[in-house]
ZAMARGU-4260 file (C-alpha; in steps of 0.2 Angstrom, whole numbers, plus 5000, padded with zeros to 4 digits):
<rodrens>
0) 5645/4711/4731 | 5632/4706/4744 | 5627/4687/4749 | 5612/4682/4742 | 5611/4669/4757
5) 5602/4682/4772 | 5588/4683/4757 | 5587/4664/4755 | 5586/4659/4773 | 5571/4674/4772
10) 5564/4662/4760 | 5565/4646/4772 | 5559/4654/4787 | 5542/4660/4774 | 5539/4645/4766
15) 5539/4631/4778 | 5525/4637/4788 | 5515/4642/4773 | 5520/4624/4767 | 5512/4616/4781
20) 5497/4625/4785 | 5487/4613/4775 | 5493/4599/4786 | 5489/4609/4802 | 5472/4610/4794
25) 5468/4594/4793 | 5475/4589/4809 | 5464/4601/4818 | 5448/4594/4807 | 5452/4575/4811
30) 5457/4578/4830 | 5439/4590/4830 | 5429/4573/4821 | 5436/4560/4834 | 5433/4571/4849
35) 5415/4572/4842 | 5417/4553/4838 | 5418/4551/4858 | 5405/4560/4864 | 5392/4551/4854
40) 5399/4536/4859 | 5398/4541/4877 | 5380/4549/4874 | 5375/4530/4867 | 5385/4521/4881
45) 5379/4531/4895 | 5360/4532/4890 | 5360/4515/4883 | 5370/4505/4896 | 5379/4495/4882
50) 5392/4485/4881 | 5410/4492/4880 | 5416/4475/4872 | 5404/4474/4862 | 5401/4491/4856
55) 5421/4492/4853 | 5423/4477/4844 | 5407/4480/4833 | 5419/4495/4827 | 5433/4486/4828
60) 5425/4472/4811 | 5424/4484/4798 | 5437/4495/4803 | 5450/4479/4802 | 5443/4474/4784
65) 5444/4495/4779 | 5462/4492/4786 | 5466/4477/4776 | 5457/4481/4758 | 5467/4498/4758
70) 5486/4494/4764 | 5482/4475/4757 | 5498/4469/4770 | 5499/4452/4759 | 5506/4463/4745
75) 5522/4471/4741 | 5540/4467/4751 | 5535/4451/4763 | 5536/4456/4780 | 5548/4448/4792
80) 5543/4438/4809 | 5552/4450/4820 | 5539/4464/4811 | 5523/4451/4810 | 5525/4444/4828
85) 5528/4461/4837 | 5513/4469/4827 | 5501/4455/4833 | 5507/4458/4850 | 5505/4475/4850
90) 5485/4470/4843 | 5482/4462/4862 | 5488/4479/4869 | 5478/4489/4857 | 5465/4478/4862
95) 5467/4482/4881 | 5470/4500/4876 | 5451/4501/4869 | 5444/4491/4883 | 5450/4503/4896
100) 5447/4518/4885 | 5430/4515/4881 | 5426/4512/4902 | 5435/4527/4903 | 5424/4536/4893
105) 5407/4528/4900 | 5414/4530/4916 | 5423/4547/4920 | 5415/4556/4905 | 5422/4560/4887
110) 5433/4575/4894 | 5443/4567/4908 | 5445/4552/4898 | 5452/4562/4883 | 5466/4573/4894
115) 5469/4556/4903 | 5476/4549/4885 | 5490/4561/4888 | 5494/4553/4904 | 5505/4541/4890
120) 5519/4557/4893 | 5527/4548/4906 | 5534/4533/4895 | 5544/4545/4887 | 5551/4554/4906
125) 5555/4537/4910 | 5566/4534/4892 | 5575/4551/4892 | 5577/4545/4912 | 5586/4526/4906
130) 5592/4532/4891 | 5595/4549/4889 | 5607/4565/4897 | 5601/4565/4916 | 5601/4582/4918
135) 5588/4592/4923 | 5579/4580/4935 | 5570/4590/4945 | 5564/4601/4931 | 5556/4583/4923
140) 5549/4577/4942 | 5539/4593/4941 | 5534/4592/4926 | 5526/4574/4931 | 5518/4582/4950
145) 5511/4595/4938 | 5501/4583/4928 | 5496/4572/4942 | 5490/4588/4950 | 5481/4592/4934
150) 5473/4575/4934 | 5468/4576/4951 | 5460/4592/4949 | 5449/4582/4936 | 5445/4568/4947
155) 5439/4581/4957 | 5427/4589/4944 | 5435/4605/4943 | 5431/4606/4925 | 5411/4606/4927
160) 5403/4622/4933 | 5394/4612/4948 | 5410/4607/4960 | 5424/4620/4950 | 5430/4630/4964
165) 5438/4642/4951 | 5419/4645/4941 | 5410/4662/4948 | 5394/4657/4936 | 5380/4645/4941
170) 5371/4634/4934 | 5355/4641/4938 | 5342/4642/4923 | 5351/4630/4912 | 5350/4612/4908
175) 5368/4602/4908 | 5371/4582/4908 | 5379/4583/4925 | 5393/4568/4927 | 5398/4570/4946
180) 5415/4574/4954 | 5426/4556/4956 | 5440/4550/4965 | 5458/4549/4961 | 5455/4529/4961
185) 5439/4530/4948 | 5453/4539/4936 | 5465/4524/4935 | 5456/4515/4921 | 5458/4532/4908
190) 5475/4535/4915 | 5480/4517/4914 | 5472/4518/4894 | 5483/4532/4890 | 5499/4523/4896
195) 5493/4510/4885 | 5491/4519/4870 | 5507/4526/4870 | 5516/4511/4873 | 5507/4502/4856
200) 5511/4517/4848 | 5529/4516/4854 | 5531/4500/4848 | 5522/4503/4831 | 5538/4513/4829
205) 5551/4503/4832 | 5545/4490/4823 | 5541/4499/4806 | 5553/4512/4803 | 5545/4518/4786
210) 5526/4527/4787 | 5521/4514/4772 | 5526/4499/4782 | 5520/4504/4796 | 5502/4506/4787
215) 5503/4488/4783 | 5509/4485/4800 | 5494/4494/4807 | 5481/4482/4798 | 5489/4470/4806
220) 5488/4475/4822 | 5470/4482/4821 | 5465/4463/4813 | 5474/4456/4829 | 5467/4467/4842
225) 5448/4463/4833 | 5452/4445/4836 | 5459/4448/4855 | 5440/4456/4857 | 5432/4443/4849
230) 5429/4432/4866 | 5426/4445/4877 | 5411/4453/4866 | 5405/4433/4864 | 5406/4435/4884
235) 5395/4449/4886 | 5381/4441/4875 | 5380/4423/4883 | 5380/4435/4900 | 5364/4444/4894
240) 5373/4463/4897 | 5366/4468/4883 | 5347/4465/4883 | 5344/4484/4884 | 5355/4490/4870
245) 5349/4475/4859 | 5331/4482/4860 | 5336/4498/4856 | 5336/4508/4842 | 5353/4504/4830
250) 5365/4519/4836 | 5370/4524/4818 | 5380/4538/4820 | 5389/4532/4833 | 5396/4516/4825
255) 5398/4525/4809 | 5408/4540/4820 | 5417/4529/4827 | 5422/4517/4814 | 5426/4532/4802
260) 5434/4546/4812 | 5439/4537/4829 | 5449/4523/4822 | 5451/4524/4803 | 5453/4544/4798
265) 5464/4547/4815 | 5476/4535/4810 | 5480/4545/4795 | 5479/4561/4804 | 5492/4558/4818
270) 5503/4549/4804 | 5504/4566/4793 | 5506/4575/4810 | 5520/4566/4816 | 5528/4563/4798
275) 5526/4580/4792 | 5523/4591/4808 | 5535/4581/4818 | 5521/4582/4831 | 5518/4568/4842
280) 5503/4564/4851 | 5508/4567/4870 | 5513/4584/4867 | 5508/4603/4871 | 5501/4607/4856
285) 5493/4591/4853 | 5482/4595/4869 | 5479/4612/4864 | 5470/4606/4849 | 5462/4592/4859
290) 5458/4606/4871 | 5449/4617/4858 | 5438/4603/4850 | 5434/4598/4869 | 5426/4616/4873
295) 5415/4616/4857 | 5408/4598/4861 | 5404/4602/4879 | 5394/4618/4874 | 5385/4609/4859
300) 5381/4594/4869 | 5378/4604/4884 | 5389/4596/4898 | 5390/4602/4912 | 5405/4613/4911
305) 5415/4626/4916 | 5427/4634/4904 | 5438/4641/4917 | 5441/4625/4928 | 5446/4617/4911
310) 5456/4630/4907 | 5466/4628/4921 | 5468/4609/4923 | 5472/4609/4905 | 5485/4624/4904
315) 5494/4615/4921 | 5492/4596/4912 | 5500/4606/4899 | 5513/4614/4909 | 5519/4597/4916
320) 5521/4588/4898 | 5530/4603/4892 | 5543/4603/4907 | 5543/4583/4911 | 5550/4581/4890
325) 5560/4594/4889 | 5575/4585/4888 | 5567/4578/4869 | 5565/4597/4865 | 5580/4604/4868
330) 5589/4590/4858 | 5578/4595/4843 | 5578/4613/4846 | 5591/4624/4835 | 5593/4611/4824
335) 5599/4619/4805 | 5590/4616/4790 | 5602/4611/4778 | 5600/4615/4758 | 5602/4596/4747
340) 5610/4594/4731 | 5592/4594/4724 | 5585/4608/4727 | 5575/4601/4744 | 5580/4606/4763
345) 5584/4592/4774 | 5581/4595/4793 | 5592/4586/4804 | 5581/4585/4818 | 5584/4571/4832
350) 5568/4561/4839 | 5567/4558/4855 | 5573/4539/4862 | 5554/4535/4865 | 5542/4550/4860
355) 5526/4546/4866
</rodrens>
């Protein structure tokens, strides 16, 4: 008599993907509304001449009190001081995260700022480094000169149709926001943003180690950061540096974008996709759907940009994440899906000492 068990691992190998493409879908959809989320902002900032303080914190109000009136962190098990304290800590970093971020934005335009985020990759090279098998060193110090290259390359403007070296095409006969080439200093503060941001998001880990405590957790954080911005916003309007955006007109979608798909709805999105997809945010195909949403933004908001130079900086900043963490995939690779008691498989995959 045959084993039915070639036909049942048949079943698995179907099943799970079909199981989560809903949840690919909706990761794709919230990472396509925040990258949209950015541009307005930076079309407001840039046109407007606001302030970033300002502007972030204004998002930051309503955000925190959504935060709070939905994971309500008052309620349920109390939380412990070595959860509360870390939390609120993490609130100043997130605060400096958005600070930086939002210059970023204004500063080196929506698309460099966006692939700088991932920049936050080398936190976890340094943990596999300290903490990790050491094998494999010269694969991961490529891996690192590749996304610096990639970077560079962006400082340089190779992803706009007016400095790319790689772009045959001209710009002749068509009408583009041009953002200017910069240097490898100017691209610091976004870099510098994304190391931030994965170090808050590091830390959010280690502190809650279940997805509903670290919601609670997250209000918390979110509250905290709004307070760290409170005095620097306060700052700019006893300065006067924001006169001009005062007398303008109330930029409604971008607050509401913002507020609603930059901070709140991405929140949820990541959680499912590194809960359920076990995809984490520094990783080659989280830029790859970052990278997607990114071209359909820059032809509707017609930047000035050169989809072959992106291509390129991308697939190499790609390149470098993939090979600089490898040692994180090939612990989780070829790990078996085991069949419960229950009924439910159970995979015994292995994080990474500090995914990113």
């Amino acid at each position: 008599m045959m084993s039915p068990k070639p036909d049942s691992d048949d079943r698995i190998s179907r099943s799970i993907p079909t199981r989560h493409t809903p949840l690919q879908i909706i990761h794709v959809i919230g990472n396509f509304m925040r990258v949209w989320s950015i541009y307005s902002m930076y079309q407001y900032l840039s046109q407007q001449g606001a302030s970033v303080a300002l502007f972030i914190f204004a998002c930051l109000v309503p955000s925190s009190i959504i935060f709070l009136a939905l994971q309500k962190p008052w309620k349920g098990r109390a939380l412990s001081n070595s959860q509360v304290i870390p939390s609120i800590i993490n609130g100043g970093i997130t605060a400096l995260y958005f600070i930086l971020w939002g210059k970023g934005v204004k500063s080196c335009g929506p698309l460099r700022a966006i692939l700088a985020e991932y920049s936050g990759a080398v936190l976890g090279v340094l943990s596999a480094l300290l903490y990790g098998r050491r094998g494999r060193i010269w694969k991961k110090v490529g891996g690192l000169i590749a996304m610096v290259a990639a970077l560079f390359f962006l400082s340089q403007g190779w992803a706009m149709t007016t400095y790319s070296p790689l772009d045959i095409l001209s710009t002749v006969g068509k009408s583009v926001q041009e953002e200017g080439a910069l240097g490898i200093k100017d691209m610091v503060v976004p870099i510098s943003a994304g190391i931030l941001s994965a170090l808050r998001r590091v830390i959010a880990r280690r502190v809650s180690l279940k997805n509903q405590l670290k919601r609670r957790l997250h209000a918390i954080t979110i509250t905290s950061a709004t307070c760290f911005l409170f005095p620097l916003a306060m700052w700019d309007v006893i300065l006067g540096t924001t006169d001009n955006s005062i007398m303008s007109p109330f930029p409604t979608w971008a607050f509401l974008s913002t507020i609603l798909f930059g901070v709140i709805l991405i929140f949820y999105v990541d959680n499912i996709a590194e809960e359920r997809l076990h995809l984490v945010f520094s990783s080659p195909r989280h830029l790859m759907v970052a990278g997607g949403c990114i071209i359909v933004m820059e032809i509707a908001y017609k930047m000035d940009f050169s989809l072959v130079g992106f291509l390129f900086c991308s697939s190499l900043l790609g390149l470098g994440i993939y090979h600089a963490t490898s040692l994180d995939r090939t612990k989780k690779s070829y790990q078996p899906l085991d069949l419960s008691s229950d009924g439910t498989f159970e995979s015994h995959m292995q994080t990474s000492p500090l995914p990113t």
